[in-house]
N, CA, C and O of each residue as an XYZ file, in Angstrom:
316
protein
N       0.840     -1.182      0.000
C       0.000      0.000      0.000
C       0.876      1.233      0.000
O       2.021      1.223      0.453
N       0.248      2.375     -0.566
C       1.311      3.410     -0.958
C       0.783      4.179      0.767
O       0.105      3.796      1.720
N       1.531      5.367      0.423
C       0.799      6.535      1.376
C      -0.492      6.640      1.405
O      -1.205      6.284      2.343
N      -1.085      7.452     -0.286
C      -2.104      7.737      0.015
C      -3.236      6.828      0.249
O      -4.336      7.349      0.428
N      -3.137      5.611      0.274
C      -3.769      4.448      0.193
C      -4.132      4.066      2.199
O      -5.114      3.742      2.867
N      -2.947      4.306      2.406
C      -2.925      4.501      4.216
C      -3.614      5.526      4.787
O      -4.300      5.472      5.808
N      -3.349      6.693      3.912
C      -4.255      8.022      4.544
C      -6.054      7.946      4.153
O      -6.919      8.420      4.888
N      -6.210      7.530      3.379
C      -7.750      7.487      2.619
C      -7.835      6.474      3.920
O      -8.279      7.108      4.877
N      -7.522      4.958      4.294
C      -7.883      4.159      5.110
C      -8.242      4.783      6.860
O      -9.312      4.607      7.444
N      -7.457      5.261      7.223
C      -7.015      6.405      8.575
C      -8.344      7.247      8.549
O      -9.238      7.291      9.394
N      -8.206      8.010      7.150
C      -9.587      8.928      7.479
C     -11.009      7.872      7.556
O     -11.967      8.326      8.183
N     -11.088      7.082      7.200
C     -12.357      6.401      6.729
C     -12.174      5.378      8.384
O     -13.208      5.170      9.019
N     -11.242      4.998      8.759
C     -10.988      4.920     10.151
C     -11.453      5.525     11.457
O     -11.860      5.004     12.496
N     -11.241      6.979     11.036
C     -10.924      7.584     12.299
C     -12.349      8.766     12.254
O     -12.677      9.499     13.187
N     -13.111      8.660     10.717
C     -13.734      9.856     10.555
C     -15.373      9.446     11.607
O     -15.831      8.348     11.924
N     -15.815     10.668     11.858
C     -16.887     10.908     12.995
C     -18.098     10.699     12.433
O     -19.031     10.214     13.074
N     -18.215     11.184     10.696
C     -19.207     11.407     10.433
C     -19.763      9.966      9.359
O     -19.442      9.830      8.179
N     -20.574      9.101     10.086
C     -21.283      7.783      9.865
C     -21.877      8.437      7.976
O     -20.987      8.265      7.143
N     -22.681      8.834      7.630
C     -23.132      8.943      6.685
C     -22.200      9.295      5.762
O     -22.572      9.017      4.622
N     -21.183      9.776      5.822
C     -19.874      9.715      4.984
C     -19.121      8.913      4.789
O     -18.549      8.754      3.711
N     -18.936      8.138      5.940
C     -18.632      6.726      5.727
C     -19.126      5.414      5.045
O     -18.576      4.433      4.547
N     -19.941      5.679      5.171
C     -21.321      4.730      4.291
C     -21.069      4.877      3.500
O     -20.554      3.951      2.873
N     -21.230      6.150      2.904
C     -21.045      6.642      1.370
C     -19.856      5.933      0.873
O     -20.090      4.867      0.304
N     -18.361      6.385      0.991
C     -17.254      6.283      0.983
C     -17.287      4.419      0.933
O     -16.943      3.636      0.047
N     -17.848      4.206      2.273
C     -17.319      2.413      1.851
C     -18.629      1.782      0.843
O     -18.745      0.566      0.694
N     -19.382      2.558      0.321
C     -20.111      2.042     -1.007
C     -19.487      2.353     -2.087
O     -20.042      1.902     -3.089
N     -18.328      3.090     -2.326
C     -17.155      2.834     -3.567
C     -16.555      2.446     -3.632
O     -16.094      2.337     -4.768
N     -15.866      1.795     -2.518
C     -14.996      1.051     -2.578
C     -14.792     -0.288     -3.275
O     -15.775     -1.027     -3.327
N     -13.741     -0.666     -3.773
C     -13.597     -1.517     -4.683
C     -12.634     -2.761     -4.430
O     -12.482     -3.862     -4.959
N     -12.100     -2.120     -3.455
C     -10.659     -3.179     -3.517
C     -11.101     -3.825     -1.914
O     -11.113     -3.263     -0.819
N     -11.477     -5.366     -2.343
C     -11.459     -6.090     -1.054
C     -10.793     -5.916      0.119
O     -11.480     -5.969      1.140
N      -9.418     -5.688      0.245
C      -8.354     -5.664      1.096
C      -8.679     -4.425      2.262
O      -8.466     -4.405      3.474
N      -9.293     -3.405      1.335
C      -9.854     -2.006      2.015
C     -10.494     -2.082      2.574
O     -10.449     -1.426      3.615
N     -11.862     -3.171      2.230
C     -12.909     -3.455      3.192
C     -12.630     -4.429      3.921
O     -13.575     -4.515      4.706
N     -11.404     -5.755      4.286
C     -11.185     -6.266      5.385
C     -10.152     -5.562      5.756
O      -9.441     -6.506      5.411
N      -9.176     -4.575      6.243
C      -8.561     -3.638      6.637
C      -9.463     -3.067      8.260
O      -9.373     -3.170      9.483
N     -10.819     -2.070      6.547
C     -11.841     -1.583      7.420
C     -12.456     -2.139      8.407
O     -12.528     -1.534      9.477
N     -13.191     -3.772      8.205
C     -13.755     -4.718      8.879
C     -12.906     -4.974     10.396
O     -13.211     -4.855     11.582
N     -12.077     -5.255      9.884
C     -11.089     -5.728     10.848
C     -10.298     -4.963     12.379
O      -9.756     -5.454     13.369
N     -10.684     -3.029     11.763
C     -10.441     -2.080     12.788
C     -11.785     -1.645     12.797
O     -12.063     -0.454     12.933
N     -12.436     -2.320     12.694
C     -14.163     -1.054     12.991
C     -14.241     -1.798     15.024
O     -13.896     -2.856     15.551
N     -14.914     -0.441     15.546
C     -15.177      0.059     16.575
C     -16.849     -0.774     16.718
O     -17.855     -0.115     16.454
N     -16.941     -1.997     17.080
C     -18.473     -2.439     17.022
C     -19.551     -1.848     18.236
O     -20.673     -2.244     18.550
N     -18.591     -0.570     18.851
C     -19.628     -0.091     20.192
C     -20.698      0.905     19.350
O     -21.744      1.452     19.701
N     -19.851      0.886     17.900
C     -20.569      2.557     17.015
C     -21.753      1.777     16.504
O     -22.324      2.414     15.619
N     -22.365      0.510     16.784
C     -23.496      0.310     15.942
C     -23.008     -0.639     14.965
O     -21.874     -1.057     14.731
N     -24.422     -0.936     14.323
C     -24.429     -2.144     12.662
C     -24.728     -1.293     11.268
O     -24.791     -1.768     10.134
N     -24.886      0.028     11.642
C     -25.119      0.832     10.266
C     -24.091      0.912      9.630
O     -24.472      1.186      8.492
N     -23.019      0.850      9.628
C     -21.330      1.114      8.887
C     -21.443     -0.612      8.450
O     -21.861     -1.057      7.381
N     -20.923     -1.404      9.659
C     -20.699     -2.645      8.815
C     -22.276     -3.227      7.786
O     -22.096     -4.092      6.929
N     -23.408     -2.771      7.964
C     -23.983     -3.430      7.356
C     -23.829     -3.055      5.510
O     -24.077     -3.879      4.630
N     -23.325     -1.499      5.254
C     -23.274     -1.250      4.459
C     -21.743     -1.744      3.800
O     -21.431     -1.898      2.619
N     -21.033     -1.903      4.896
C     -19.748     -2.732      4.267
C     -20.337     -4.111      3.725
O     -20.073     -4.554      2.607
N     -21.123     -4.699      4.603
C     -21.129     -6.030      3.934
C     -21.916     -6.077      2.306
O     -21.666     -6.928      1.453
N     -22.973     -4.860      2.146
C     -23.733     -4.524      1.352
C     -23.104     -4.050     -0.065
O     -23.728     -3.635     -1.042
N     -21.299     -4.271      0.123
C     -20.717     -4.082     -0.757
C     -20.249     -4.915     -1.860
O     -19.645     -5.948     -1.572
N     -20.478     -4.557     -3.296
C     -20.185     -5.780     -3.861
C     -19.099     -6.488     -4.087
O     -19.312     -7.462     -4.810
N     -18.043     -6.361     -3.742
C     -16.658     -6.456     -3.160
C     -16.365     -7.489     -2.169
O     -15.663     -8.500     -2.202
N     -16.965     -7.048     -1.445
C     -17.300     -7.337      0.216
C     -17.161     -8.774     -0.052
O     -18.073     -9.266     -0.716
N     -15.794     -9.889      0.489
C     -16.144    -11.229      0.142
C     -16.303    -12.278      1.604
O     -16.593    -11.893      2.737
N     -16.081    -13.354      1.261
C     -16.331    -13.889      2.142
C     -15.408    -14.019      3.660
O     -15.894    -14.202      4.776
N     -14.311    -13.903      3.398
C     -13.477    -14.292      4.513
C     -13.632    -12.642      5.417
O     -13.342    -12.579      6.611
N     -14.130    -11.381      4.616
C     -14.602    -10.429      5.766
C     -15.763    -10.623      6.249
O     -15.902    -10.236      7.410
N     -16.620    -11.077      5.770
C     -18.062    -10.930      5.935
C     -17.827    -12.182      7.142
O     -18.289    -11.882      8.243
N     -17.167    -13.530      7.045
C     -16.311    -14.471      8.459
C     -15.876    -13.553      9.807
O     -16.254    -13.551     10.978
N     -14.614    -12.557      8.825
C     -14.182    -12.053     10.103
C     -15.307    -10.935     11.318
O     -15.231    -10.701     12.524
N     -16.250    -10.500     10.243
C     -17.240     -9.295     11.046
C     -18.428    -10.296     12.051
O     -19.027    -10.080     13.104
N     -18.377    -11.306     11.207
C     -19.468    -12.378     12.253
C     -18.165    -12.544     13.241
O     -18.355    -11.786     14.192
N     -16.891    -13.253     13.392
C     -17.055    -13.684     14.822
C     -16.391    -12.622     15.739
O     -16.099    -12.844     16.914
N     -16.151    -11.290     15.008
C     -16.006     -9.956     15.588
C     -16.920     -9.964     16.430
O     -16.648     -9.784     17.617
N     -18.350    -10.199     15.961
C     -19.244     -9.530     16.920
C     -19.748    -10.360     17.951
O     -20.531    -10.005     18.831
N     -19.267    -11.461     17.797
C     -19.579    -12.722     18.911
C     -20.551    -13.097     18.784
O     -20.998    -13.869     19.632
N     -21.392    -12.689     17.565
C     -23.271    -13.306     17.814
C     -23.704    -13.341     16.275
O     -23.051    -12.928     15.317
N     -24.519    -13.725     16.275
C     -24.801    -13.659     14.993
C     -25.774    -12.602     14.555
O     -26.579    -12.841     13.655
N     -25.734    -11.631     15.064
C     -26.950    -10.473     15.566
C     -26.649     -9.640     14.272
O     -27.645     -9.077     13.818
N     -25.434     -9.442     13.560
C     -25.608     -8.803     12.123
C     -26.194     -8.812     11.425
O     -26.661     -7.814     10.877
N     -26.509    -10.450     11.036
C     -26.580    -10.800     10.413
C     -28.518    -11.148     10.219
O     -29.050    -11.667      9.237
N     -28.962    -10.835     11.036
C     -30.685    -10.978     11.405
C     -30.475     -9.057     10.917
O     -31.249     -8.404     11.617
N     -29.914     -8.429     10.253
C     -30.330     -6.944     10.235
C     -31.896     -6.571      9.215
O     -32.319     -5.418      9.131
């Protein structure tokens, strides 16, 4: 991964505002970005971010694995 590839990840990381994020991880394209993302998301913020990650067509299987036993339940996945 280059720089700016780290910085786009960081902001989409670290950013406050949920509906921008959504947005942002509905363009995304490159698998790796969305288990990156998957893999540091904050699950106290809610299922609205990951549900739209998983809602991605990208989105494959071994993240959509890692966000189930992230959350210890299968409670995503009834969204």
């Amino acid at each position: 991964m280059d720089s700016a590839e780290i910085t786009f990840l960081e902001e989409m990381r670290y950013g406050t505002d949920k509906d921008n994020t959504i947005r942002r991880l509905s363009t995304i394209d490159n698998p790796l970005f969305l288990q990156f993302f998957a893999a540091n998301y904050n699950w106290n913020n809610r299922f609205n971010v990951p549900k739209a990650l998983l809602n991605n067509e990208h989105c494959d299987l071994g993240t959509g694995l890692l966000m189930f036993y992230d959350t210890g339940s299968d409670e995503i996945f009834c969204l």
